[in-house]
C-alpha positions as CSV (number, residue, x, y, z in Angstrom):
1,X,56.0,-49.7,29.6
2,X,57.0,-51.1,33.2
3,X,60.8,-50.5,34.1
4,X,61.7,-54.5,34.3
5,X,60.0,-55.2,31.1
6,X,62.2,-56.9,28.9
7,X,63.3,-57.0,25.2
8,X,63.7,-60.2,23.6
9,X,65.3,-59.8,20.2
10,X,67.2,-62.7,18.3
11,X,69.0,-63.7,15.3
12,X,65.5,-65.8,14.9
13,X,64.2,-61.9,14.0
14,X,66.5,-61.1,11.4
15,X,65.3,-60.6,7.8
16,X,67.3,-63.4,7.0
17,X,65.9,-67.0,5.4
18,X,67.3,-69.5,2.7
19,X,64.7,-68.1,-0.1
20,X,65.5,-64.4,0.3
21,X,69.4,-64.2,1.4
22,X,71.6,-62.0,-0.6
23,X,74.8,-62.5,-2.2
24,X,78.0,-61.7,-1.7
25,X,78.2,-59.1,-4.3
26,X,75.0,-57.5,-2.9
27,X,77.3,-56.6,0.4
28,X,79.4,-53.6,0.8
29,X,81.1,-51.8,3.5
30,X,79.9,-49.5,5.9
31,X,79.2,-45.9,5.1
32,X,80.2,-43.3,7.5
33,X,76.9,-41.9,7.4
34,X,75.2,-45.3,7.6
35,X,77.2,-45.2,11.3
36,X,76.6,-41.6,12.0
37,X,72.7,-43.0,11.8
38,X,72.7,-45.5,13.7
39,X,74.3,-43.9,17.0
40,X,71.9,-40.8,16.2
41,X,68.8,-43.3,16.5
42,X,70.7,-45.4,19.3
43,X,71.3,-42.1,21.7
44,X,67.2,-41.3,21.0
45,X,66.5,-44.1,22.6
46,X,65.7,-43.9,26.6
47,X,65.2,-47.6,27.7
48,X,68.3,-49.3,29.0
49,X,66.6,-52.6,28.1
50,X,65.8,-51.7,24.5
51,X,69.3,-50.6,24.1
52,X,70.9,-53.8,25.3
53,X,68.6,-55.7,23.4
54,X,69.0,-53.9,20.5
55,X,73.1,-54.1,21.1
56,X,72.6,-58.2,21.1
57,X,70.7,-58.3,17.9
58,X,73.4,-56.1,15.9
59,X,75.8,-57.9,17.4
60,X,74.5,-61.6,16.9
61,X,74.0,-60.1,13.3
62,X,77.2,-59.3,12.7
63,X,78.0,-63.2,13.8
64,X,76.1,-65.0,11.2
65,X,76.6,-62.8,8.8
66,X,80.8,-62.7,9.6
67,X,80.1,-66.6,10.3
68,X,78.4,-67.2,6.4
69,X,75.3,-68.7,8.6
């Protein structure tokens, strides 16, 4: 992969849609080892641009889901 390739990840990507949503009491908090695997996988990763794109998915994520979207 070419260094000024480009990621495009979106909220349009998540495993979200109105038939297969779950419900509230299908949520819980984070587990500390839920985190301690994701920064393990995120510091494996080498390309800048994956990692930024990967940073704006979680993080337009986190929006709809803190938004009830």
């Amino acid at each position: 992969m070419a260094k000024e390739d480009a990621f495009s990840v979106g909220a349009a990507h998540a495993p979200f849609n109105g038939s297969t949503r779950e419900t509230p009491a299908n949520f819980s908090s984070p587990k500390p080892e839920e985190g301690v695997r994701l920064v393990h996988a995120f510091h494996g990763i080498k390309h800048a641009a994956l990692r930024e794109a990967i940073i704006k998915f979680v993080t337009e994520l986190s929006a709809i889901e803190k938004d009830g979207l």
